[in-house]
Backbone as JSON Lines, residues from 0, in Angstrom:
{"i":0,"aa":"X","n":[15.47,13.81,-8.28],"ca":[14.78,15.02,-7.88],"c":[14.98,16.13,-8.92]}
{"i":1,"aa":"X","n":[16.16,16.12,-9.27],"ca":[16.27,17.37,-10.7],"c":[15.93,17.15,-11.8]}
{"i":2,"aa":"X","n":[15.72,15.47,-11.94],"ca":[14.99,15.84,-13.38],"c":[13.89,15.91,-13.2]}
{"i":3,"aa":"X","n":[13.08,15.69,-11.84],"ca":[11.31,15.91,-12.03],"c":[11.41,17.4,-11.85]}
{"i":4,"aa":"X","n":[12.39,18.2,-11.63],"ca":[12.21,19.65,-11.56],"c":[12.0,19.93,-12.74]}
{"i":5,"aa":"X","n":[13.31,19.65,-13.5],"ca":[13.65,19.87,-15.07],"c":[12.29,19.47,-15.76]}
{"i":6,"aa":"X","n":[11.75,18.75,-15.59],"ca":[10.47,17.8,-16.78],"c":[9.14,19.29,-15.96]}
{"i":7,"aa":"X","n":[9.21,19.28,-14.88],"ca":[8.29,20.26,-15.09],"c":[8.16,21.47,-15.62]}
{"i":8,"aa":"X","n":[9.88,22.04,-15.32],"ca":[9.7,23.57,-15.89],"c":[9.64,23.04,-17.55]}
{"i":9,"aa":"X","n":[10.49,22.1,-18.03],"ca":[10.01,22.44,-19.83],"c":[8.22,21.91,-20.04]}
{"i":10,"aa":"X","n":[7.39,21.19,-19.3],"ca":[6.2,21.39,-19.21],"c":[5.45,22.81,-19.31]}
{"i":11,"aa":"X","n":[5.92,22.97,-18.33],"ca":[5.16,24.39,-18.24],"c":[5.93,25.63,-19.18]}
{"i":12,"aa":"X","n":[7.08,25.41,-19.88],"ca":[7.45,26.2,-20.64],"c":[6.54,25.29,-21.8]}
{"i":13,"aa":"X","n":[6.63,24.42,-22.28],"ca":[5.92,24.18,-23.32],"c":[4.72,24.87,-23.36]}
{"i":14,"aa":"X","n":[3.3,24.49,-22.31],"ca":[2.24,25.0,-22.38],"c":[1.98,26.79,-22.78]}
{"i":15,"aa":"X","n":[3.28,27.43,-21.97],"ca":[2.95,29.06,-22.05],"c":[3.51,28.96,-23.4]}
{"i":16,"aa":"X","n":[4.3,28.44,-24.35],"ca":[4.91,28.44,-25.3],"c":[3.62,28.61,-26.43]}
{"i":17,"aa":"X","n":[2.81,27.25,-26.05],"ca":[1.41,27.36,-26.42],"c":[0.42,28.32,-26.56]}
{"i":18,"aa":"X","n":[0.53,28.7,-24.85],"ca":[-0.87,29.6,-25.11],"c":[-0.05,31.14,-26.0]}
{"i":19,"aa":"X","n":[1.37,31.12,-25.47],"ca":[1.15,32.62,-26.46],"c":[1.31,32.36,-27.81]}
{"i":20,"aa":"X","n":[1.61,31.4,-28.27],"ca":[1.19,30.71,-29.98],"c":[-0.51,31.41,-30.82]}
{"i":21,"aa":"X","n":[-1.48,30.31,-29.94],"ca":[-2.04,31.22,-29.72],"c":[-2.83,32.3,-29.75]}
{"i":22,"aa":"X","n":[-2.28,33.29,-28.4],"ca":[-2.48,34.68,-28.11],"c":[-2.02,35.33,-29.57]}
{"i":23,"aa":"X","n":[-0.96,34.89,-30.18],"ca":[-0.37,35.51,-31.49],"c":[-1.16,35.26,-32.69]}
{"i":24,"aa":"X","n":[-1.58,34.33,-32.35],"ca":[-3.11,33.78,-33.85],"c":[-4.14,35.08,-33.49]}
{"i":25,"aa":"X","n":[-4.5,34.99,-32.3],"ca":[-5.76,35.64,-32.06],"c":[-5.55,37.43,-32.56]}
{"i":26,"aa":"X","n":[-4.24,37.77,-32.06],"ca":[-3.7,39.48,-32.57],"c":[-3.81,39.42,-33.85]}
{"i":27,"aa":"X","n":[-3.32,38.38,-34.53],"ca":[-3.52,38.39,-36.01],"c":[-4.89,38.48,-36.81]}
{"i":28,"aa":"X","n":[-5.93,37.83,-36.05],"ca":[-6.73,37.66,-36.51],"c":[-7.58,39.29,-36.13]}
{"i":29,"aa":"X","n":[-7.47,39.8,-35.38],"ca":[-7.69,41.19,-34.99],"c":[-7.3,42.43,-35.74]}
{"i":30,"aa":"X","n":[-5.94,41.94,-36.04],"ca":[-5.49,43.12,-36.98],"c":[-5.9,42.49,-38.54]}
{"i":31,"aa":"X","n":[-6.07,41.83,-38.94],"ca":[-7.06,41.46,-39.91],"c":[-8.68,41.76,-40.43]}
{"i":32,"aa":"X","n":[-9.17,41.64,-39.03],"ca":[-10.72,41.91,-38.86],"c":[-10.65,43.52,-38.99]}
{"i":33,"aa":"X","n":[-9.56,44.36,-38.66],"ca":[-9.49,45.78,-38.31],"c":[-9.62,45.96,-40.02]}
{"i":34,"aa":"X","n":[-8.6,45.94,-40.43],"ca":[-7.91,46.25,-42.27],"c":[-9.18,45.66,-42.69]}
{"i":35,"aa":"X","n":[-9.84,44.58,-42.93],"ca":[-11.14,44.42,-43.32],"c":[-12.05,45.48,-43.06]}
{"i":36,"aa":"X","n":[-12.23,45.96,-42.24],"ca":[-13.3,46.85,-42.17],"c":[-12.66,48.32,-42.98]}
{"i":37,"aa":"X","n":[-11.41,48.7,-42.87],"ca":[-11.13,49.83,-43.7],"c":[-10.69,49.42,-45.28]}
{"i":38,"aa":"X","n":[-10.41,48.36,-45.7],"ca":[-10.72,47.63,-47.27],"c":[-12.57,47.88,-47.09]}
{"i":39,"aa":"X","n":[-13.59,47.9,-46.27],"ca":[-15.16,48.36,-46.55],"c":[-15.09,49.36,-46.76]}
{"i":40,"aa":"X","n":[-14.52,50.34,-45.67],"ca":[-14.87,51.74,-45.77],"c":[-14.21,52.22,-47.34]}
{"i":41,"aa":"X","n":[-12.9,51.87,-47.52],"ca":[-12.5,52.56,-49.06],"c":[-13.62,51.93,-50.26]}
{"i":42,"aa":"X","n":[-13.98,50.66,-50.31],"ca":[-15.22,50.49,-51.36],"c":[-15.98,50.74,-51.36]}
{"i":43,"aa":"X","n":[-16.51,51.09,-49.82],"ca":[-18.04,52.38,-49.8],"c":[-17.65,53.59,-50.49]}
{"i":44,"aa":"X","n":[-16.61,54.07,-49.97],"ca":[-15.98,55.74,-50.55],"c":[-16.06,55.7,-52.49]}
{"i":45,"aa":"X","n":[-15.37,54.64,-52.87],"ca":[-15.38,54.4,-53.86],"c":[-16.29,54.13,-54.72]}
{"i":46,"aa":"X","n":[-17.8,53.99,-54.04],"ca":[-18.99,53.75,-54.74],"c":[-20.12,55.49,-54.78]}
{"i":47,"aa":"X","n":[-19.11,56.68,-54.59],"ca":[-19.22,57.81,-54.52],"c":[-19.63,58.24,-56.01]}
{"i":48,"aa":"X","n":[-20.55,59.26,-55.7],"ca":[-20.97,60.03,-57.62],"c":[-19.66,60.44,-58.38]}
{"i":49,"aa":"X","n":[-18.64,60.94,-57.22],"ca":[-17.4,61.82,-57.68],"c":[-16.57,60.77,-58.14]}
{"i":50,"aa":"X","n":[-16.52,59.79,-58.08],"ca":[-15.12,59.0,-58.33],"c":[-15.83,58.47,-60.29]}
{"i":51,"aa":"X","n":[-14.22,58.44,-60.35],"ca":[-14.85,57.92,-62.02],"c":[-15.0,56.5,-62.25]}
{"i":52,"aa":"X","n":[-15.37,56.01,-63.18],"ca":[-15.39,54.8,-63.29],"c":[-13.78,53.7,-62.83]}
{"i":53,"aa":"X","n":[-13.18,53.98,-63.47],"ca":[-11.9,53.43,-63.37],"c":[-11.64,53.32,-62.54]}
{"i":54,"aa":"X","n":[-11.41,54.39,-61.47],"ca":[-11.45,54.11,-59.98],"c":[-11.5,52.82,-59.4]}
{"i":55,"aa":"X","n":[-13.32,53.32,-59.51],"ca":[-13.94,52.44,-59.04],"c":[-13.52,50.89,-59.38]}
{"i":56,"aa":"X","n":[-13.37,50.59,-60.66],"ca":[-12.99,49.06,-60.69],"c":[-11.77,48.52,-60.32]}
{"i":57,"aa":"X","n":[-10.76,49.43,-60.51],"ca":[-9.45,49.1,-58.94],"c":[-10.15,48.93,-57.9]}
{"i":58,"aa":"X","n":[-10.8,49.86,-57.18],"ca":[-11.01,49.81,-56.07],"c":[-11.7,48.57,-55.28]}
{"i":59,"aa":"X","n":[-12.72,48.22,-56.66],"ca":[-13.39,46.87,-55.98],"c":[-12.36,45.48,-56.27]}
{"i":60,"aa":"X","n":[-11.73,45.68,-57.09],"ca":[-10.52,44.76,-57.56],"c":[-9.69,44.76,-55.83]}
{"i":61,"aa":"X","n":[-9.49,45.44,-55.38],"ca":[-8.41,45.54,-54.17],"c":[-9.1,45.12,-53.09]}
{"i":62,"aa":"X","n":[-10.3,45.74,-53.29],"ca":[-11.66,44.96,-51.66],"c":[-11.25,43.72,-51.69]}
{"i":63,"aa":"X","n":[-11.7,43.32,-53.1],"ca":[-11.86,41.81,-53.23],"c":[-10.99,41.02,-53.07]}
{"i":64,"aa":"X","n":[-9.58,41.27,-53.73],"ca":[-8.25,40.5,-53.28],"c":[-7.75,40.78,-51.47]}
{"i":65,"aa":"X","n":[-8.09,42.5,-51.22],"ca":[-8.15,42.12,-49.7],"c":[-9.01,41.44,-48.94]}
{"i":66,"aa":"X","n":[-10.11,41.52,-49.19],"ca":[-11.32,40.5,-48.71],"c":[-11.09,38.76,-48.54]}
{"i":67,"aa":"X","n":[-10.42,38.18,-50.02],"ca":[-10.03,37.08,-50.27],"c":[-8.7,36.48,-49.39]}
{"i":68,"aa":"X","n":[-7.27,37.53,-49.04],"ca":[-6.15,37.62,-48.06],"c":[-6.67,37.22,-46.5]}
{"i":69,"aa":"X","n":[-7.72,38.35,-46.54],"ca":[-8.14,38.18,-45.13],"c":[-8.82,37.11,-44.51]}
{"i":70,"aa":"X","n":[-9.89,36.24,-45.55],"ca":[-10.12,35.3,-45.25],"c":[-9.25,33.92,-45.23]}
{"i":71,"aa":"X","n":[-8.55,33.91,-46.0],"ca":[-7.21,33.01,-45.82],"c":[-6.54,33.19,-44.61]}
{"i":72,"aa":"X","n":[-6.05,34.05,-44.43],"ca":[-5.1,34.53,-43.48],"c":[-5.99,34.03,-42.06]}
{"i":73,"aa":"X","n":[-7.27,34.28,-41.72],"ca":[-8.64,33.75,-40.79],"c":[-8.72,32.53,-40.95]}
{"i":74,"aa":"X","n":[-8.47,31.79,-41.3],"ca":[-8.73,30.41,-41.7],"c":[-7.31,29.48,-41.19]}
{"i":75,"aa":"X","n":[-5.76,30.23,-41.62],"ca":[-4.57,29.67,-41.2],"c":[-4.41,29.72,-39.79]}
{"i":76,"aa":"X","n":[-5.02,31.05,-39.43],"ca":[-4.68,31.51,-37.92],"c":[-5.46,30.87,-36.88]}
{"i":77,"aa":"X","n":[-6.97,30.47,-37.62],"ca":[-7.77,29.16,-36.63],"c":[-6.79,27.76,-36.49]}
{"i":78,"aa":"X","n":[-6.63,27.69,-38.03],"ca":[-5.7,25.98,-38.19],"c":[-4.78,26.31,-36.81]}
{"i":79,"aa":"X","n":[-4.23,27.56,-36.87],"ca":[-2.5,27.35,-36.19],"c":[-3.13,27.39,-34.72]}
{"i":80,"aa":"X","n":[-4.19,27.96,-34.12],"ca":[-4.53,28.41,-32.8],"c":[-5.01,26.89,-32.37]}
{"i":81,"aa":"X","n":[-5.87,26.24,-33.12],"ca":[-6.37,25.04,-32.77],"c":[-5.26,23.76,-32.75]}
{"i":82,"aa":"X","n":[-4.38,23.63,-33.49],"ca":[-3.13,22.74,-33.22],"c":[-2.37,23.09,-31.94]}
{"i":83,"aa":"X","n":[-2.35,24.58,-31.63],"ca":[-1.34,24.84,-30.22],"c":[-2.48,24.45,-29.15]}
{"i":84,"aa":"X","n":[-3.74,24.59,-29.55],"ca":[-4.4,24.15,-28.2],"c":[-4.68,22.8,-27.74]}
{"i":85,"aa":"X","n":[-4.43,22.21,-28.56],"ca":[-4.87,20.62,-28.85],"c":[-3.42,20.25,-27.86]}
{"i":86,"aa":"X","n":[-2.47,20.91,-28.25],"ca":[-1.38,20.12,-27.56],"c":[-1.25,20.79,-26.05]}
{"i":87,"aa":"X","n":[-1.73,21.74,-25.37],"ca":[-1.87,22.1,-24.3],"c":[-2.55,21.04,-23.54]}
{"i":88,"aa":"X","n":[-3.91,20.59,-23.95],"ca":[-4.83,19.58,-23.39],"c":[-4.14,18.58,-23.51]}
């Protein structure tokens, strides 16, 4: 009788173990999608009459390596969300 207790609670600790695995991919991927959009807004700003050239080519230099982070980082956080769900099912 105690170990079918025992086998269920680490069951069900496994699964929530899971889903907040996860819940933690998905925040990530949120605060990612967020910083993406303000890496846009600074390369819009940066495509301003006032800014000088030089600027400007940091600036798109940094979009782009943040642009490139963020999509990586979107891509690991699917891999990792889809392995914790696979093992829930």
């Amino acid at each position: 009788m105690f170990e079918l207790e025992k086998e269920k609670l680490l069951s069900t600790t496994i699964i929530f173990t899971a889903k907040m695995d996860a819940a933690k991919a998905d925040i990530e991927k949120i605060k990612e999608a967020t910083k993406g959009i303000k890496d846009e807004d600074k390369a819009q700003i940066a495509q301003g009459p006032t800014i000088n050239s030089s600027e400007r080519v940091e600036t798109a230099v940094k979009s782009g390596i943040a642009t490139m982070k963020q999509d990586e980082h979107a891509h690991k956080a699917e891999q990792h969300k889809n392995k914790h769900n696979a093992k829930v099912e």
